[in-house]
C-alpha positions as CSV (number, residue, x, y, z in Angstrom):
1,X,113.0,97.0,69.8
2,X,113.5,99.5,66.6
3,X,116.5,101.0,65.6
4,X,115.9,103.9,67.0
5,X,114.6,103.1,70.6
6,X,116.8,102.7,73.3
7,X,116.8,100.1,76.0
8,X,116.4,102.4,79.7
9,X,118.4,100.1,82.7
10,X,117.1,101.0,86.0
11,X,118.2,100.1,89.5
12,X,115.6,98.8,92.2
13,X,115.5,102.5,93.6
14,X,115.1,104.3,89.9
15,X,112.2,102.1,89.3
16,X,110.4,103.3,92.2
17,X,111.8,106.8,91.5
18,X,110.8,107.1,88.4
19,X,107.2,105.6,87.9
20,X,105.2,108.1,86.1
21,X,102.5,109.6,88.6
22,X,100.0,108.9,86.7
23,X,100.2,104.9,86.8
24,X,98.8,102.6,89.5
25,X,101.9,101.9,91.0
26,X,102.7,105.3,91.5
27,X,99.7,106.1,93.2
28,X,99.6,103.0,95.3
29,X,103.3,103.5,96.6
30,X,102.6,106.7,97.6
31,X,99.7,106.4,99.2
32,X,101.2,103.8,101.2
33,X,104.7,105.4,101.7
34,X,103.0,109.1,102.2
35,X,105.5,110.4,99.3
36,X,106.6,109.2,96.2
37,X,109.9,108.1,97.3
38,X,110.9,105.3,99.8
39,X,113.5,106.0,102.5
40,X,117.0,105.5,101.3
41,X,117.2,103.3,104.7
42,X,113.7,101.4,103.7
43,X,115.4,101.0,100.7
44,X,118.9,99.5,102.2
45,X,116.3,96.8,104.5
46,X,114.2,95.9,101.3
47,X,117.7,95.5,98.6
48,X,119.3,93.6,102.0
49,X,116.0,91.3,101.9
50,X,116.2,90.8,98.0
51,X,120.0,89.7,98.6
52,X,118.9,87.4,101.3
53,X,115.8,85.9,99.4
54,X,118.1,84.9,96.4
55,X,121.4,83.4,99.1
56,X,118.4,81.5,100.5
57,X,117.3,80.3,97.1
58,X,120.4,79.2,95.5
59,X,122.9,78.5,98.2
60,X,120.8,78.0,101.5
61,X,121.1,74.2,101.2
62,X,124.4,74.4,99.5
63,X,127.2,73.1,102.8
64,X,129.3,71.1,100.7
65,X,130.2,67.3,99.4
66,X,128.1,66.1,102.4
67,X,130.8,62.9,102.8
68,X,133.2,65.4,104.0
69,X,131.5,68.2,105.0
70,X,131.9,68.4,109.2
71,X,129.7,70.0,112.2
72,X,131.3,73.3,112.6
73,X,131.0,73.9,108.6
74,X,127.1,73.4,109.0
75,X,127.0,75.4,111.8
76,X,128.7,78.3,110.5
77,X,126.9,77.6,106.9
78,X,123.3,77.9,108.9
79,X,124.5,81.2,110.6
80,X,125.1,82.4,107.3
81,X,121.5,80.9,106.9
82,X,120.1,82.7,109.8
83,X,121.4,86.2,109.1
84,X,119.8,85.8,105.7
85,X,116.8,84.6,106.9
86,X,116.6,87.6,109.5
87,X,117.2,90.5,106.6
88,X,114.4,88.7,104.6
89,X,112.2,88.8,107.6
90,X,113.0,92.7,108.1
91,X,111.6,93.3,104.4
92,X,109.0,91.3,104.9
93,X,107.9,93.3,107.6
94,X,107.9,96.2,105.7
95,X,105.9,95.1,102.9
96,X,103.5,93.7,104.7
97,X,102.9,96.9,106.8
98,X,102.5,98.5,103.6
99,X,100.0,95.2,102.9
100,X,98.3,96.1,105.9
101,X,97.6,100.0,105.6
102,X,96.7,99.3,102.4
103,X,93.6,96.9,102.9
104,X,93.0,98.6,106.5
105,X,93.7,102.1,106.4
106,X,92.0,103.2,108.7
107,X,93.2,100.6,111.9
108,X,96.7,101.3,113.7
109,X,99.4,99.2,112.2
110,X,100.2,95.6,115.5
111,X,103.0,97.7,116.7
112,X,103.8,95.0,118.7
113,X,103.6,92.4,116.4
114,X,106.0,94.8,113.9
115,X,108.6,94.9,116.4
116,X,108.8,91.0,117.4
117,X,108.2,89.5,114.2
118,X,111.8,89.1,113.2
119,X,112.4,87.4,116.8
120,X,109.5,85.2,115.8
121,X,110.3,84.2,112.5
122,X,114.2,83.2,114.0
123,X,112.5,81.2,116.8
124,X,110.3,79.3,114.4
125,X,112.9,78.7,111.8
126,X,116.2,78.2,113.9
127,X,114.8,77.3,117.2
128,X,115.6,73.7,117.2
129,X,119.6,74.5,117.2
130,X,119.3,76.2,120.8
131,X,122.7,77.9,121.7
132,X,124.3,76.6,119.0
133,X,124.4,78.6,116.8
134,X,124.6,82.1,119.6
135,X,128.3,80.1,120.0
136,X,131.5,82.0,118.1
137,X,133.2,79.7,115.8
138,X,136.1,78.1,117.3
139,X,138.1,76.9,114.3
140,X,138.9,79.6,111.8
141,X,138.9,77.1,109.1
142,X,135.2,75.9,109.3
143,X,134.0,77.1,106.3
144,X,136.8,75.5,104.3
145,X,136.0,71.8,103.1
């Protein structure tokens, strides 16, 4: 960088913001959005999903010394887990909408599919716990080692 440039810091909403209209991205964004900027609340889902992608990443594994870590530690750990996993779903869903009007722009977007794909995705991924993790946990100390 010279002397006399300055570095320009952007949050995930002044990068969308403020793409020059003349670039691809631009273009593409608002062809699929139907204006240049996103929805503050599309916005919230897809910075919630970011969030979630990078808990899943770095501590979605992460319940402790497993010598002494105990049951209702994992359990609240892998609620923690699920809630992520849901907000990452819900951004998923929005991009790939965007995905799909994009290389089918002319066919009606699976509303049905839309609307259950979070249920789906929780099914697929936490379906083997059952009620288990539906269940309020008991000891206020469970996610203390």
């Amino acid at each position: 960088m010279n002397k006399n440039e300055e570095e320009i810091v952007m949050d995930d909403d002044g990068m969308i913001t403020n793409l020059p209209n003349d670039k691809m991205l631009a273009a593409t964004l608002t062809r699929l959005t139907g204006k240049f900027s996103t929805p503050d609340e599309t916005m919230q889902v897809l910075r919630r999903a970011k969030e979630a992608r990078n808990f899943i990443a770095h501590e979605g594994a992460s319940v402790g010394d497993i010598s002494a870590v105990r049951e209702q530690h994992i359990l609240a750990h892998a609620r923690l887990l699920r809630s992520a996993v849901l907000e990452l779903a819900e951004g998923d869903n929005i991009v790939s909408q965007w995905g799909f009007h994009f290389e089918e722009p002319r066919q009606s977007l699976p509303q049905d599919l839309i609307d259950a794909y979070p249920r789906m995705i929780d099914g697929w991924v936490f379906g083997h716990f059952g009620n288990l993790l539906d269940e309020e946990v008991a000891d206020s100390t469970a996610m203390t080692l």
